[in-house]
Backbone as ProteinMPNN parsed JSONL, in Angstrom:
{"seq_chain_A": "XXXXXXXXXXXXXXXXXXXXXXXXXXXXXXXXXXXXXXXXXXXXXXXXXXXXXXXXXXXXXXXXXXXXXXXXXXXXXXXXXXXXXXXXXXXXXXXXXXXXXXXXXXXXXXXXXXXXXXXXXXXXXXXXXXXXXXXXXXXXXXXXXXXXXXXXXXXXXXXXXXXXXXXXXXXXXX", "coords_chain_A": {"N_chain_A": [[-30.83, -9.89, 8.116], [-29.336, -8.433, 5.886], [-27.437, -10.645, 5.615], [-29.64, -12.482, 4.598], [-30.392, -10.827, 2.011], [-27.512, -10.614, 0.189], [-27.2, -13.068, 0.013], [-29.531, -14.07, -1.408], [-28.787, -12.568, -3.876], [-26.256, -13.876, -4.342], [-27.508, -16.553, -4.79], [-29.32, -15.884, -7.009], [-27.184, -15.274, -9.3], [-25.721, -17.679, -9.548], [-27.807, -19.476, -10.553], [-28.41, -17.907, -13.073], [-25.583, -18.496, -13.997], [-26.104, -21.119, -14.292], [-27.875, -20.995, -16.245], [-26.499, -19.947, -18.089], [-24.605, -21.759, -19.249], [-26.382, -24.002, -20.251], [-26.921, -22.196, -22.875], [-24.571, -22.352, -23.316], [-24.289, -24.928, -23.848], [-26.689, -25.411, -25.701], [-24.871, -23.309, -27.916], [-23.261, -25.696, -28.873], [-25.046, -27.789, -29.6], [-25.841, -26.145, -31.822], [-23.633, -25.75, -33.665], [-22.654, -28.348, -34.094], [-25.424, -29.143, -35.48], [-24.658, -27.19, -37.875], [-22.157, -28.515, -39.046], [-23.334, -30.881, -39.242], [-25.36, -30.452, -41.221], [-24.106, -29.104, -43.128], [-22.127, -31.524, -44.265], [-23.97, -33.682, -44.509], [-25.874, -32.891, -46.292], [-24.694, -30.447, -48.16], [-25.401, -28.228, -47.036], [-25.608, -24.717, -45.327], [-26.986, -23.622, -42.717], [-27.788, -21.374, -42.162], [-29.14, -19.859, -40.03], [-27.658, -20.728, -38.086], [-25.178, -19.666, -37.116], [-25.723, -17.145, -36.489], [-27.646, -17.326, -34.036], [-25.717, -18.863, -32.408], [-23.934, -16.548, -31.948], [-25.482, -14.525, -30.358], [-25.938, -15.849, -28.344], [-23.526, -16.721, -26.834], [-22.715, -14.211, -26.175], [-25.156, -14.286, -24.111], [-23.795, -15.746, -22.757], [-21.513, -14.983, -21.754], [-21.915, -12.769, -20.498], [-24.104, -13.318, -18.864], [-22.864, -15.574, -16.813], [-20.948, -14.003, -15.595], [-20.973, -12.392, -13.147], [-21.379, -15.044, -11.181], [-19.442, -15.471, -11.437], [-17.502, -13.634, -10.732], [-18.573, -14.228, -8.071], [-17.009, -16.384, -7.334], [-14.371, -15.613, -7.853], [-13.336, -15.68, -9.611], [-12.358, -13.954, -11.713], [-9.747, -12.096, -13.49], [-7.486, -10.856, -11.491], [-5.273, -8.441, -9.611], [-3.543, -9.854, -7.199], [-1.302, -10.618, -6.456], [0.237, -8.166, -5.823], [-1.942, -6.969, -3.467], [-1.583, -8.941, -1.82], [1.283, -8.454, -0.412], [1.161, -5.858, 0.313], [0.314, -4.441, 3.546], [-2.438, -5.838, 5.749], [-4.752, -3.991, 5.97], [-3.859, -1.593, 4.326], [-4.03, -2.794, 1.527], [-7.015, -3.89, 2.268], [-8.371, -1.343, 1.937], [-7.693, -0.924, -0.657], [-9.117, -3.123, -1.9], [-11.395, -2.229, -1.58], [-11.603, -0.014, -2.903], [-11.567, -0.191, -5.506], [-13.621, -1.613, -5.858], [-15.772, -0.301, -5.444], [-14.537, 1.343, -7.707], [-15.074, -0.344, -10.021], [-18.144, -0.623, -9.244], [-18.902, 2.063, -10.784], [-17.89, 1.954, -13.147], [-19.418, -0.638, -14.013], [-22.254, 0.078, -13.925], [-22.122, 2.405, -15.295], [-22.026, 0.693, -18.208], [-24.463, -0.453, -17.258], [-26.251, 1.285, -17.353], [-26.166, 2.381, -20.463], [-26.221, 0.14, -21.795], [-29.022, -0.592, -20.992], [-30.543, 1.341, -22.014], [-30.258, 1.154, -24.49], [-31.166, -1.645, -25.412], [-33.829, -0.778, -24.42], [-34.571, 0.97, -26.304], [-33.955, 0.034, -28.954], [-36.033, -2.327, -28.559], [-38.322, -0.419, -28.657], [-37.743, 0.834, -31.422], [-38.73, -1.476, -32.451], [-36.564, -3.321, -33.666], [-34.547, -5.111, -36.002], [-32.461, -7.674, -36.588], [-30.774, -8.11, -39.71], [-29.845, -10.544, -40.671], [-31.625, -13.574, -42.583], [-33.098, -14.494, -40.07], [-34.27, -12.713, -39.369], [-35.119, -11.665, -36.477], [-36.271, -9.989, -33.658], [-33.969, -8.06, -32.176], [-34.256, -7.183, -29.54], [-34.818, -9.123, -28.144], [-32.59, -11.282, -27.983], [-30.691, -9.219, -26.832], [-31.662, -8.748, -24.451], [-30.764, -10.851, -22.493], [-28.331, -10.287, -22.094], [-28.648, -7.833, -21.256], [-29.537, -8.947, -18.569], [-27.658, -10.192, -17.579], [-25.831, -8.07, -16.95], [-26.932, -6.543, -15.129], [-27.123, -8.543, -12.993], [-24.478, -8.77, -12.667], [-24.074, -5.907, -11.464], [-25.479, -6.175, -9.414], [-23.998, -8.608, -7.71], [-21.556, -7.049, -7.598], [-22.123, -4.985, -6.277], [-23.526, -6.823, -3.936], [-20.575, -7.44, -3.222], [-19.398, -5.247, -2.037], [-20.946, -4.31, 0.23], [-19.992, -6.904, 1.444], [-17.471, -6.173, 2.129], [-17.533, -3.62, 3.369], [-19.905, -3.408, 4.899], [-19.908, -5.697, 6.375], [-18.385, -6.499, 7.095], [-16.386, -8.417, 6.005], [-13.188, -9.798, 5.348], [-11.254, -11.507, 3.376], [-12.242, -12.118, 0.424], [-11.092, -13.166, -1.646], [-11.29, -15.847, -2.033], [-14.189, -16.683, -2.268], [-15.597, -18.789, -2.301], [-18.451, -19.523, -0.682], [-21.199, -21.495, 0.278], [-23.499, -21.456, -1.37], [-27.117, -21.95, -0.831], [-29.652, -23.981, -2.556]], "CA_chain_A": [[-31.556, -9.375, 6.966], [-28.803, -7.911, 5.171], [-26.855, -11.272, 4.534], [-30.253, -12.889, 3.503], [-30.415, -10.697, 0.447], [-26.545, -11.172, -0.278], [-27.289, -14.755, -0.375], [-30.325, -14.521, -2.753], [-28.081, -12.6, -4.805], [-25.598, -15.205, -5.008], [-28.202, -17.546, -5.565], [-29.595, -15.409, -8.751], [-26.119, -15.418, -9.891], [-25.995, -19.164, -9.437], [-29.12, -19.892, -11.447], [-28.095, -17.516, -14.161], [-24.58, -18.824, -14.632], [-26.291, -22.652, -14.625], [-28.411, -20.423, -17.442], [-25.044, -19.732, -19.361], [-24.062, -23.344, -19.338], [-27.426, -23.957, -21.258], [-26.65, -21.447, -23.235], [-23.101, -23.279, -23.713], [-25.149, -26.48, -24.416], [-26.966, -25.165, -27.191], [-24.051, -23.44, -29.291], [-22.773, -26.611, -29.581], [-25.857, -28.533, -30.718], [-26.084, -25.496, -33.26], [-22.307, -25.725, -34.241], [-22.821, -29.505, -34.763], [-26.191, -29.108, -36.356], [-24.409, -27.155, -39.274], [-21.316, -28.692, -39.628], [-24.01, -32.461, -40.015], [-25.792, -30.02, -42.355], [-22.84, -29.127, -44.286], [-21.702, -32.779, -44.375], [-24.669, -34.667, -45.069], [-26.885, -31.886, -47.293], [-23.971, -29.96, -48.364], [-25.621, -26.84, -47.489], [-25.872, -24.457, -44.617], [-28.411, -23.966, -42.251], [-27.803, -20.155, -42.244], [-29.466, -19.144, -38.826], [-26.63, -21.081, -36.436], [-24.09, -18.584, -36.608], [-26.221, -15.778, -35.989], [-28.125, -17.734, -32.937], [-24.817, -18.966, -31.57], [-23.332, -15.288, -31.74], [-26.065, -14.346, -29.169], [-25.765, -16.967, -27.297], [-22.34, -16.069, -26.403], [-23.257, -12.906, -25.7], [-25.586, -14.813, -23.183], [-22.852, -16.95, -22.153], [-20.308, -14.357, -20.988], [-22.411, -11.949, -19.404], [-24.852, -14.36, -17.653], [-21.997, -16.281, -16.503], [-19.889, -13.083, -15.002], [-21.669, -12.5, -11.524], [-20.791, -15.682, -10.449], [-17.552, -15.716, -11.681], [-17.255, -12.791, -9.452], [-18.21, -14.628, -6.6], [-16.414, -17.497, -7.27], [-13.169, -14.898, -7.526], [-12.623, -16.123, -11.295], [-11.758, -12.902, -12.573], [-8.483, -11.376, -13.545], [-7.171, -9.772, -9.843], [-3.453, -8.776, -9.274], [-3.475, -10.6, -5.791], [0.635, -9.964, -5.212], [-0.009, -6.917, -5.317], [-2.194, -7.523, -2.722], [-0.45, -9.928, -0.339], [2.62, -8.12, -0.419], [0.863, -5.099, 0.775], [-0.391, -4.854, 4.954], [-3.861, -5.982, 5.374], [-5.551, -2.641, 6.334], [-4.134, -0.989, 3.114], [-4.79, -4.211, 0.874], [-8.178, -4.047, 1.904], [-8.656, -0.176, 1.403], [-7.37, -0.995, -1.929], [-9.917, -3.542, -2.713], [-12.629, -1.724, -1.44], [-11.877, 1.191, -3.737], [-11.487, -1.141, -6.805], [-14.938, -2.83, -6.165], [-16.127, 0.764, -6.115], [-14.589, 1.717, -9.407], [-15.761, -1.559, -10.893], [-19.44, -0.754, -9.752], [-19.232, 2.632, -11.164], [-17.683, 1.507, -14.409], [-20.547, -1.923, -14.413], [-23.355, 1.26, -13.259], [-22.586, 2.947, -16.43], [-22.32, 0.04, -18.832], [-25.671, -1.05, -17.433], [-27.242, 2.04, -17.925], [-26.147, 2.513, -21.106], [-26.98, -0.959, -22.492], [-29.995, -0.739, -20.705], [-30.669, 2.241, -22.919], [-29.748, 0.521, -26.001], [-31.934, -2.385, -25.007], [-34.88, 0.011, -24.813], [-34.399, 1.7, -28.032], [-34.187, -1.391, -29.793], [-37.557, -2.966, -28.271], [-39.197, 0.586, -29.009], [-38.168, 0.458, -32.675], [-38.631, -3.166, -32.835], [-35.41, -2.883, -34.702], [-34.758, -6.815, -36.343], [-31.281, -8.64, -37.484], [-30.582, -8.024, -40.832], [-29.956, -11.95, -41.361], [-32.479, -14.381, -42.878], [-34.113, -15.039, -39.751], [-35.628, -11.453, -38.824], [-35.207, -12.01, -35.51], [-36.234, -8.848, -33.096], [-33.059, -7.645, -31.817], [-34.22, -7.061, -28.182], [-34.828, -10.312, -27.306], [-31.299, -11.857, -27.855], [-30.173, -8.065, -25.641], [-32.042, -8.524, -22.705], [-30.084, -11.689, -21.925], [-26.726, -10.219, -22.35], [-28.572, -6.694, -19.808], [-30.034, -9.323, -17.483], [-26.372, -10.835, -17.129], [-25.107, -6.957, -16.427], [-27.751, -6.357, -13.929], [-26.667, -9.511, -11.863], [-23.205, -8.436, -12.603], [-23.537, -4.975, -10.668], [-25.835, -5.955, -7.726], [-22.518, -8.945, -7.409], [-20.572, -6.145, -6.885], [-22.638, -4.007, -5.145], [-22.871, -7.403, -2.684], [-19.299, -7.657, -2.773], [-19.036, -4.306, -1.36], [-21.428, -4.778, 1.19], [-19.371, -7.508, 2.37], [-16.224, -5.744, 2.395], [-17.791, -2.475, 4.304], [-20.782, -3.228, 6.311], [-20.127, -6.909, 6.523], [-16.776, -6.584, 7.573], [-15.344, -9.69, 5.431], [-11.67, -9.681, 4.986], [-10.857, -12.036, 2.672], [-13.255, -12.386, -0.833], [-10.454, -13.512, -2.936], [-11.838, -16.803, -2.52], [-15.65, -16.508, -2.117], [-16.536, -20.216, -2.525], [-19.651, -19.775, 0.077], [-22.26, -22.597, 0.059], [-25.218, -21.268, -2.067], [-28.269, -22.954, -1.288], [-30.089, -24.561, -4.105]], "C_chain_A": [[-30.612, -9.133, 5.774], [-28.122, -9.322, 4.784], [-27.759, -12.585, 4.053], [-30.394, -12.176, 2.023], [-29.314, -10.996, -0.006], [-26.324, -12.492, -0.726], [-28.307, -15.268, -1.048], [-29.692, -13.722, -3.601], [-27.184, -13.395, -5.294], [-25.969, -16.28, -5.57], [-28.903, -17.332, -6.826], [-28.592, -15.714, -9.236], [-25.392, -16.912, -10.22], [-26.794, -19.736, -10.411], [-29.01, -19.482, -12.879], [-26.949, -18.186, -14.668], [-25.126, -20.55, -14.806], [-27.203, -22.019, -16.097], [-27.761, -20.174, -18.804], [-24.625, -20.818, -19.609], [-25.186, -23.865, -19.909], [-27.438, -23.217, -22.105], [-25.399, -22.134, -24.782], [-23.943, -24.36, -24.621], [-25.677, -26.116, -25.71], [-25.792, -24.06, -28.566], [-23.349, -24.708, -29.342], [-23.294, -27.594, -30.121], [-26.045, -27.26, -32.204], [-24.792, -25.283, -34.003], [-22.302, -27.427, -35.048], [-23.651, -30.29, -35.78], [-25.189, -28.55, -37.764], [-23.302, -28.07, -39.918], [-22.388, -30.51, -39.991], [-24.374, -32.239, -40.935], [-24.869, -29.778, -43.234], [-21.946, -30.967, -44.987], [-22.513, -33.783, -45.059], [-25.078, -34.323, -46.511], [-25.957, -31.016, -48.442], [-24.428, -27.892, -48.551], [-25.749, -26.549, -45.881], [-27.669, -23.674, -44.124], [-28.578, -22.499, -42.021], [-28.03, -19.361, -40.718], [-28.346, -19.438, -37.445], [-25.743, -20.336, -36.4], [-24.817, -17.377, -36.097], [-26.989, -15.847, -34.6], [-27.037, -18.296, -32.243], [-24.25, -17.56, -31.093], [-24.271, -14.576, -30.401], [-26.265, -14.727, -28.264], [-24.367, -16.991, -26.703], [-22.0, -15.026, -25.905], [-23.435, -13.354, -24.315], [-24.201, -14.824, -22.122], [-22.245, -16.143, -21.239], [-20.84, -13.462, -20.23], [-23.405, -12.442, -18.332], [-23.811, -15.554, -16.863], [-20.71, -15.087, -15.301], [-20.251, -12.975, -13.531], [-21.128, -13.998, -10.669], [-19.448, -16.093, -10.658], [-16.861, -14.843, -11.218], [-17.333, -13.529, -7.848], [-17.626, -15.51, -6.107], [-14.676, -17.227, -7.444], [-12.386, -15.608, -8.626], [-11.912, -15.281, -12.067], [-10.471, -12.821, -12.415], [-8.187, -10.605, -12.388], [-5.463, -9.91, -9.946], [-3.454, -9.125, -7.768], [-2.126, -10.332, -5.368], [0.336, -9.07, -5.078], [-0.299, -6.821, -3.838], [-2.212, -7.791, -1.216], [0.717, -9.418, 0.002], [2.443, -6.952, 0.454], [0.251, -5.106, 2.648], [-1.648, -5.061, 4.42], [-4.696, -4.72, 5.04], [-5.494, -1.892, 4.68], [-4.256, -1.723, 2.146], [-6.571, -4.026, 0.886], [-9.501, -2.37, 2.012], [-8.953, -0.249, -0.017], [-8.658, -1.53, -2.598], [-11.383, -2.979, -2.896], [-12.895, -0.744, -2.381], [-11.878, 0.726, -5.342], [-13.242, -1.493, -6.893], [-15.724, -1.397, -6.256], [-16.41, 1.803, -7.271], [-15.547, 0.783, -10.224], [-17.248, -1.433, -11.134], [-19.748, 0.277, -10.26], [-18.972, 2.472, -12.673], [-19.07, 0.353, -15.073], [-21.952, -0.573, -14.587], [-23.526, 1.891, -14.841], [-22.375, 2.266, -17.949], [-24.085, -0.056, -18.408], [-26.486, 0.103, -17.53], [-27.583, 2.762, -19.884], [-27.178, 1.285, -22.2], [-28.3, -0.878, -22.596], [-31.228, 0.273, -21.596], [-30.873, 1.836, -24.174], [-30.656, -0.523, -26.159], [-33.633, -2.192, -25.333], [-35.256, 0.42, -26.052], [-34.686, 0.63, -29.035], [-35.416, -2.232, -29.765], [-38.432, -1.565, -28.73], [-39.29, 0.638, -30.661], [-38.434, -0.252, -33.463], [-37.749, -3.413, -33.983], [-34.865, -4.674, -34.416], [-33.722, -6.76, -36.972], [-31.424, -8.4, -38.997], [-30.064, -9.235, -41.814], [-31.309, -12.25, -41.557], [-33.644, -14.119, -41.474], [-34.66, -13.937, -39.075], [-36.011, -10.943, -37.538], [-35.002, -10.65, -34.138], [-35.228, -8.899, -31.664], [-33.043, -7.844, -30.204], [-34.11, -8.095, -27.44], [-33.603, -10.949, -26.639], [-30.622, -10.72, -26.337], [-30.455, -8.698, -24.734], [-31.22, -9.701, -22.194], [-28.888, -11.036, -21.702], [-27.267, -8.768, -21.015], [-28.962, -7.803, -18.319], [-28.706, -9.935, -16.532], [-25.555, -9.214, -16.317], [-25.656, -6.488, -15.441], [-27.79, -7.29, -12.964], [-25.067, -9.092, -11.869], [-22.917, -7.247, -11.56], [-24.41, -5.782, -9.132], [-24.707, -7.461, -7.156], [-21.835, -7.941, -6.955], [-21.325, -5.441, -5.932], [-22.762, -4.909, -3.395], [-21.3, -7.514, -1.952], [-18.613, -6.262, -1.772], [-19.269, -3.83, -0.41], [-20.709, -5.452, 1.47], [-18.29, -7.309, 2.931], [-16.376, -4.515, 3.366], [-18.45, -2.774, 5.262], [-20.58, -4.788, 7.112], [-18.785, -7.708, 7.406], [-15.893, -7.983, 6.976], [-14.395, -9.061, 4.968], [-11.254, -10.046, 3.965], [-11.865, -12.503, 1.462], [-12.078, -12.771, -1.832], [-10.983, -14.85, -3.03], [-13.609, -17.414, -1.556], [-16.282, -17.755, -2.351], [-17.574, -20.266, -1.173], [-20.599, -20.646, -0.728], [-23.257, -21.501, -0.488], [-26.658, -22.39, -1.547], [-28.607, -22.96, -1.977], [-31.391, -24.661, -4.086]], "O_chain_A": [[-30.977, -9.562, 4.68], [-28.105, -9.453, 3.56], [-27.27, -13.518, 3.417], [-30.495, -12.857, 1.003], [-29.5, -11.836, -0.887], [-25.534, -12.929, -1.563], [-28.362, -16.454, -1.372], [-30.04, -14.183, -4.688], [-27.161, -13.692, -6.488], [-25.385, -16.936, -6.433], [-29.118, -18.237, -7.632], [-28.787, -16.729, -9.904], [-24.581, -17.073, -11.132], [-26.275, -20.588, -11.132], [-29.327, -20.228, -13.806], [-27.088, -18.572, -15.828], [-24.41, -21.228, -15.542], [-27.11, -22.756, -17.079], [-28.145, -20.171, -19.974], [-24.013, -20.735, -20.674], [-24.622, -24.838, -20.408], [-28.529, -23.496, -22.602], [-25.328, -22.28, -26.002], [-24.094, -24.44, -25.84], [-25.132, -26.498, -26.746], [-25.944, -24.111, -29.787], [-22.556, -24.61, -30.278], [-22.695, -28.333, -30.903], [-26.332, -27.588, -33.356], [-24.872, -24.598, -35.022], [-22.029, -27.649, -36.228], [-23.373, -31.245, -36.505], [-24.961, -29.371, -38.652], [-23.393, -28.398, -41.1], [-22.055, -31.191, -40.96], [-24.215, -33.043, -41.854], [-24.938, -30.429, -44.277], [-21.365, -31.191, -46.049], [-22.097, -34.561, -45.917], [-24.859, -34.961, -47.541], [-26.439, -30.893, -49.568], [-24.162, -26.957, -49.306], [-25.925, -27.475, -45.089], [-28.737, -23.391, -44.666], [-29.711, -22.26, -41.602], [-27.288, -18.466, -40.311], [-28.184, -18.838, -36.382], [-25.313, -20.276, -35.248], [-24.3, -16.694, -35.214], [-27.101, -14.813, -33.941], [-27.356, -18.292, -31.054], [-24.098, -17.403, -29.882], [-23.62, -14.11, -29.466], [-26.746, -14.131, -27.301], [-24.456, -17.622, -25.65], [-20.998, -14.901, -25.2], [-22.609, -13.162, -23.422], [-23.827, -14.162, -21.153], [-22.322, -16.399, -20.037], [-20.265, -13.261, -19.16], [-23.473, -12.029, -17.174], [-24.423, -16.47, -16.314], [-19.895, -15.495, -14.474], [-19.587, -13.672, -12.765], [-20.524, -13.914, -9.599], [-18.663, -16.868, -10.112], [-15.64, -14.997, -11.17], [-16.573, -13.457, -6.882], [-17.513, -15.718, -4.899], [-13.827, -18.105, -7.285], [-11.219, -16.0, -8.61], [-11.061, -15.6, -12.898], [-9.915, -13.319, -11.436], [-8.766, -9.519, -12.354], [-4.706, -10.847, -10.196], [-3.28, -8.078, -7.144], [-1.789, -9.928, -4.255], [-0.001, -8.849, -3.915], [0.59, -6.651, -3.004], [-2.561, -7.302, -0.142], [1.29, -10.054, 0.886], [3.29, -6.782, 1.331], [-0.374, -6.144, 2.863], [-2.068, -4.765, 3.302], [-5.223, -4.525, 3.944], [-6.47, -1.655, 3.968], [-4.971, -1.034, 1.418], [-7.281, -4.018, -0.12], [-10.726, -2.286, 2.102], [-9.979, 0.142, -0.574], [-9.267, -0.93, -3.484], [-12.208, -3.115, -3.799], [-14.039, -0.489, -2.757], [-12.245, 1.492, -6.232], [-13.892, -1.582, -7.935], [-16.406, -1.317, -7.278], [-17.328, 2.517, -7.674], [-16.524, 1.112, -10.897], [-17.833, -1.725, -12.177], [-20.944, 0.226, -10.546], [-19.851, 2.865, -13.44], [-19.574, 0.437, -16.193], [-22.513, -0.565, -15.683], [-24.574, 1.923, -15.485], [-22.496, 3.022, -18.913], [-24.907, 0.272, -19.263], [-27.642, -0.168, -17.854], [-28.571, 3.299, -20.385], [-28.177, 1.393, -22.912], [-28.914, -0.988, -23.657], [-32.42, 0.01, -21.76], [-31.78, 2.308, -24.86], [-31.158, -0.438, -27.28], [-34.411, -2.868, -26.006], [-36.278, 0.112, -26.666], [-35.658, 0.561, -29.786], [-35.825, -2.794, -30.781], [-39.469, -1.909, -29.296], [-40.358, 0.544, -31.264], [-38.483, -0.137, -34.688], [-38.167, -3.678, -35.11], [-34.777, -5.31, -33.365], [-33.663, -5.978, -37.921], [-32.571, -8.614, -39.389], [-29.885, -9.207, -43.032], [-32.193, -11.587, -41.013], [-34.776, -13.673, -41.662], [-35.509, -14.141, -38.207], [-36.881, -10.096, -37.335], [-33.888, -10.362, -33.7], [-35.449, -9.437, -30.579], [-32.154, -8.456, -29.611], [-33.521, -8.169, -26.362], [-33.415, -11.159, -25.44], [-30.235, -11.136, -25.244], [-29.591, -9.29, -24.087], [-30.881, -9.396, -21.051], [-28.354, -11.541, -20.714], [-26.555, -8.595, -20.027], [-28.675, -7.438, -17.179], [-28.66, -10.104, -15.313], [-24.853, -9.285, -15.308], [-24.904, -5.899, -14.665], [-28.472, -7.009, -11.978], [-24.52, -9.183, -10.77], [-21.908, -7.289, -10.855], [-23.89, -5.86, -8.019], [-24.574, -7.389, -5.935], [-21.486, -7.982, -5.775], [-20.986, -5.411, -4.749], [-22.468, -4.46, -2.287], [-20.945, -7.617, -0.778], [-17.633, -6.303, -1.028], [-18.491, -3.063, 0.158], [-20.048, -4.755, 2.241], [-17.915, -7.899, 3.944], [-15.456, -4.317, 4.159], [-18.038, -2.605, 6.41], [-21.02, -5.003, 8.242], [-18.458, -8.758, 7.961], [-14.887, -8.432, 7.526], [-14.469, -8.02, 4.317], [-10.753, -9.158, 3.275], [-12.358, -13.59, 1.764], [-12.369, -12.576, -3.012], [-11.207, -15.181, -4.194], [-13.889, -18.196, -0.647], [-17.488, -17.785, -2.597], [-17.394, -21.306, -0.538], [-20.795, -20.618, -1.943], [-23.711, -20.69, 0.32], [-26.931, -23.478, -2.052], [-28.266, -22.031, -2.71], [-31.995, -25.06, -5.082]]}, "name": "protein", "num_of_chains": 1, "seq": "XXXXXXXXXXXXXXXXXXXXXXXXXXXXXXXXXXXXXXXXXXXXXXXXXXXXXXXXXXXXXXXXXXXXXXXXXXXXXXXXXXXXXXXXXXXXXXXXXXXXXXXXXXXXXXXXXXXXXXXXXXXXXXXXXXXXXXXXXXXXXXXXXXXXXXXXXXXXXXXXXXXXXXXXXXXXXX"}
């Protein structure tokens, strides 16, 4: 039971980061749109910087979860290896702990911020008017796959008894 949900979390986190790579895909038809518009028309198209800027947003936080499980992040690993196993994997356990209390109160905050913003239907102050929340919720939906990642990763390190997550390339099904 327990490592079917771990493994539809990896597979959300999967789906989302192929979500960030669409994401990817379109700032660079809207980077290439202006610079054709600047080239051909000699004018800009005004809205692609402000729809790429959220889209980057996207990018990096819908993209983080599996770049957790794919053990992409920044880790001091000598550290580590240098250390016995037992206290090595004390260590990491208490790290993935901090991490989800640090992710815990980003995402409640955002999630806050998120709210607020859809309540006062509070809108971009560029041209295109564009209600604020929408662009958010991509960038909370990426932080809310980001903690329950960790929260699997910590499951696998306590109840799951895995040793080694520095390199988490498990098969996802598709």
């Amino acid at each position: 039971m327990i490592r079917s949900i771990l493994d539809f979390v990896d597979l959300c986190a999967l789906w989302l980061a192929r979500l960030a790579a669409l994401f990817m895909a379109a700032i660079a038809c809207l980077m290439l749109s202006e610079i054709f518009a600047r080239f051909l028309f000699n004018h800009s198209l005004g809205v692609t910087w402000e729809l790429a800027t959220y889209a980057m947003a996207a990018v990096i936080s819908l993209a983080a979860a599996d770049t957790l499980r794919n053990a992409g992040h920044v880790r001091v690993a000598l550290l580590l290896e240098t250390l016995p196993k037992r206290l090595a994997r004390l260590i990491d356990i208490l790290a993935t702990i901090l991490a989800l209390l640090i992710i815990g109160f980003l995402l409640m905050a955002f999630a806050d911020f998120v709210w607020n913003m859809f309540q006062r239907g509070t809108r971009s102050f560029e041209p295109s008017r564009i209600m604020l929340w929408i662009p958010q919720s991509f960038a909370l939906l990426g932080i809310v796959m980001l903690f329950l990642q960790i929260l699997a990763r910590l499951v696998r390190l306590t109840v799951m008894g895995d040793t080694d997550l520095t390199s988490e390339h498990q098969e996802v099904s598709q």
